[in-house]
C-alpha positions in Angstrom: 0.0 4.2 13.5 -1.4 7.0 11.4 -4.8 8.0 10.9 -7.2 6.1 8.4 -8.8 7.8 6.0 -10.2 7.0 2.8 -7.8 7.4 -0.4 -7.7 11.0 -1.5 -9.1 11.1 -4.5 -12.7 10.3 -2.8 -14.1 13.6 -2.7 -18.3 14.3 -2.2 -20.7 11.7 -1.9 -21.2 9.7 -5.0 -17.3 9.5 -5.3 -16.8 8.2 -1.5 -19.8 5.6 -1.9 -17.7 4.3 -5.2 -14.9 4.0 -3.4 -16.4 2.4 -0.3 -18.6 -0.6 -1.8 -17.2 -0.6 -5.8 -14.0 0.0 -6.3 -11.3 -2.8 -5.8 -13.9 -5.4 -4.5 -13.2 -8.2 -6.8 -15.5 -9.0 -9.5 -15.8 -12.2 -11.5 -19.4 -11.4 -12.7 -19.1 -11.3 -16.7 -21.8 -8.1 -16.9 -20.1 -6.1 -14.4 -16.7 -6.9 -16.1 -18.2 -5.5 -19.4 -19.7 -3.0 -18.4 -16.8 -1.3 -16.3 -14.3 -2.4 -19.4 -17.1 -0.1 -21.4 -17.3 2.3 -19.1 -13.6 2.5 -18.6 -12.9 3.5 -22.3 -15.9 5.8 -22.0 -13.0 7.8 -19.0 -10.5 8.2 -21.5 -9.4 11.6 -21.4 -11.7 12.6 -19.1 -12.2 11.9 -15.0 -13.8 9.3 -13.9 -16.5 11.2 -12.0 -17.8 12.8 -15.5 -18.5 8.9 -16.4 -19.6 8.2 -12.5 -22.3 10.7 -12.9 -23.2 9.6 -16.2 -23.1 6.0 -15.6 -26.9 5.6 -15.5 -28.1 6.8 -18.6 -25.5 4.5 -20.2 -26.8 1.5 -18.4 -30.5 3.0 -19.8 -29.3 3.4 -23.1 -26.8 0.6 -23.8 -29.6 -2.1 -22.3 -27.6 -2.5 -19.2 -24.8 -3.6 -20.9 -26.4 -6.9 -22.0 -23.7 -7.9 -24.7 -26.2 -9.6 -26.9 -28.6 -6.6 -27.1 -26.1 -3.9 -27.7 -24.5 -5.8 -30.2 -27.6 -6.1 -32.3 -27.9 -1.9 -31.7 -28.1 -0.6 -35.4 -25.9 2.7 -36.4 -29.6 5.1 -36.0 -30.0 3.7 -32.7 -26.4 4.5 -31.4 -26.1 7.9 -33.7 -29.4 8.6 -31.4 -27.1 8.0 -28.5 -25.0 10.7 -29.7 -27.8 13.7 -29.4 -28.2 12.2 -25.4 -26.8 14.9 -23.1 -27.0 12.1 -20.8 -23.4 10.2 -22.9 -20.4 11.1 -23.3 -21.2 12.6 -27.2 -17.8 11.0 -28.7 -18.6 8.8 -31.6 -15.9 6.5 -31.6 -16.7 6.0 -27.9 -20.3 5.6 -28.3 -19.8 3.2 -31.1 -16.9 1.2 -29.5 -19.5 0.1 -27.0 -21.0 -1.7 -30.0 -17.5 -2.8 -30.9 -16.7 -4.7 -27.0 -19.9 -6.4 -27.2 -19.6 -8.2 -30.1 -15.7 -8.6 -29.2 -17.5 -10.1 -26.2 -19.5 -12.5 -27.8 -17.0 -13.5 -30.4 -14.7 -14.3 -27.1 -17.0 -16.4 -25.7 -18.3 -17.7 -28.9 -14.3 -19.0 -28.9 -14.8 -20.8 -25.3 -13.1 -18.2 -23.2 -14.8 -16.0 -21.1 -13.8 -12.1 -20.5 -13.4 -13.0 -16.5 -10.7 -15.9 -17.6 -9.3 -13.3 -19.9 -8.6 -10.2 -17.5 -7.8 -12.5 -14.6 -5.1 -14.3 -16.4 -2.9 -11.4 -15.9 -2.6 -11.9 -12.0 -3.2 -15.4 -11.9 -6.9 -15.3 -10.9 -5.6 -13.8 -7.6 -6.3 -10.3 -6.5 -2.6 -8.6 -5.7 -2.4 -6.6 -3.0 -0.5 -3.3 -3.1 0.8 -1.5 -0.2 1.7 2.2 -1.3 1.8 5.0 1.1 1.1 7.7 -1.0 -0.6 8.2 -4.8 2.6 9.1 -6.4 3.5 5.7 -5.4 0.6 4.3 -8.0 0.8 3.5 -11.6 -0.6 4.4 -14.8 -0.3 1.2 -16.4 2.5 -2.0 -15.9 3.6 -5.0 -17.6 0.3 -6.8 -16.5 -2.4 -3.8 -18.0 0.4 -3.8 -21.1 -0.2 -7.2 -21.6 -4.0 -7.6 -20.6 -4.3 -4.1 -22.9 -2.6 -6.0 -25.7 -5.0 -9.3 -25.7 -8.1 -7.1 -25.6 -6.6 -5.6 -28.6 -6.3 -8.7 -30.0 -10.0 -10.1 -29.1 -11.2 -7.2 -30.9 -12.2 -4.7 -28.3 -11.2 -1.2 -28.5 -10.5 1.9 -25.6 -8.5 -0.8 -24.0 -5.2 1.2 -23.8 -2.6 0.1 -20.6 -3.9 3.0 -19.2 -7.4 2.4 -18.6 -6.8 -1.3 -18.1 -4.7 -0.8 -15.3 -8.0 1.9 -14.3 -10.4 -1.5 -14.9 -7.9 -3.9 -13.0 -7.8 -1.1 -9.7 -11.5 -0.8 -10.0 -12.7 -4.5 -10.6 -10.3 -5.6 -7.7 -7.8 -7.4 -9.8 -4.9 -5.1 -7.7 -5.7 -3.2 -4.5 -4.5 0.1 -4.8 -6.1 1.3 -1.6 -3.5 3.7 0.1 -2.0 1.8 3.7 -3.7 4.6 5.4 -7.3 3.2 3.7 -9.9 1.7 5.7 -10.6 -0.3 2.5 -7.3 -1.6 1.8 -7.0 -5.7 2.4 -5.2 -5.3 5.5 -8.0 -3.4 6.9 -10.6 -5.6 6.3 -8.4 -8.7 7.8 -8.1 -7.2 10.7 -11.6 -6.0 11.2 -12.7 -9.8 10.4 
């Protein structure tokens, strides 16, 4: 049996603390869900430890991603955000925060909530990866396509394949722990 050790890509102590307790638990909570989906689109281009680091000012800023609040931010309020050193200074981005929540509240406003939304995609049930190495991980699949291509649809925006196959690793719809994780599903089962 070889070594455990957490995945690779969580480096220093804010990254392994994500890692351990955040990302791939999975998440039903409807805030947490929008606010990762926000945050996600917030990554794009960049890694997620730039938005890691930043993550608090945006939960200052952006009324800790209360949908109903940030919808009702006006354009001086979020061109504001744009002088904060504390954001990510990329218009479209700042303002496509704006855009989700009111996504978000037209989606529920239709009788569906995001979690039924994003779970949909693996049938409300976490799936549970086994990959030995990170080469072995996606960028996206049929499932982020497809979850990618409703948000699209709902009216949110920064919801490429890419980052929602990011926000299904991270939110705990897949487990894309490595084998060699101590937080891979296995692990846990056989520590319980």
């Amino acid at each position: 049996m070889s070594k455990l050790s957490p995945c690779p890509w969580a480096k220093g102590e804010l990254y392994l603390a994500y890692h351990d307790s955040e990302w791939g638990v999975p998440s039903h909570n409807e805030r947490k869900l929008f606010e990762k989906l926000c945050l996600e689109g917030q990554q794009a281009g960049l890694s997620w430890i730039t938005v890691l680091k930043k993550r608090p000012q945006y939960r200052k800023r952006f009324h800790k991603f209360d949908p109903k609040k940030i919808a009702a931010m006006t354009d001086k309020e979020l061109n504001d955000c744009l002088k904060d050193a504390g954001l990510i200074r990329n218009r479209l981005k700042i303002f496509g925060i704006r855009k989700n929540a009111r996504a978000y509240l037209a989606l529920r406003e239709s009788g569906m909530t995001l979690n039924e939304l994003v779970w949909q995609f693996v049938d409300h049930t976490p799936q549970v990866n086994h990959r030995k190495t990170m080469k072995q991980i996606p960028a996206e699949t049929a499932e982020s396509k497809a979850m990618s291509k409703a948000l699209k649809k709902a009216g949110f925006t920064f919801v490429g394949s890419t980052i929602c196959y990011a926000f299904m690793q991270a939110m705990g719809l897949v487990d894309d722990h490595l084998l060699t994780c101590p937080q891979h599903s296995s692990r846990k089962k056989q520590r319980k």
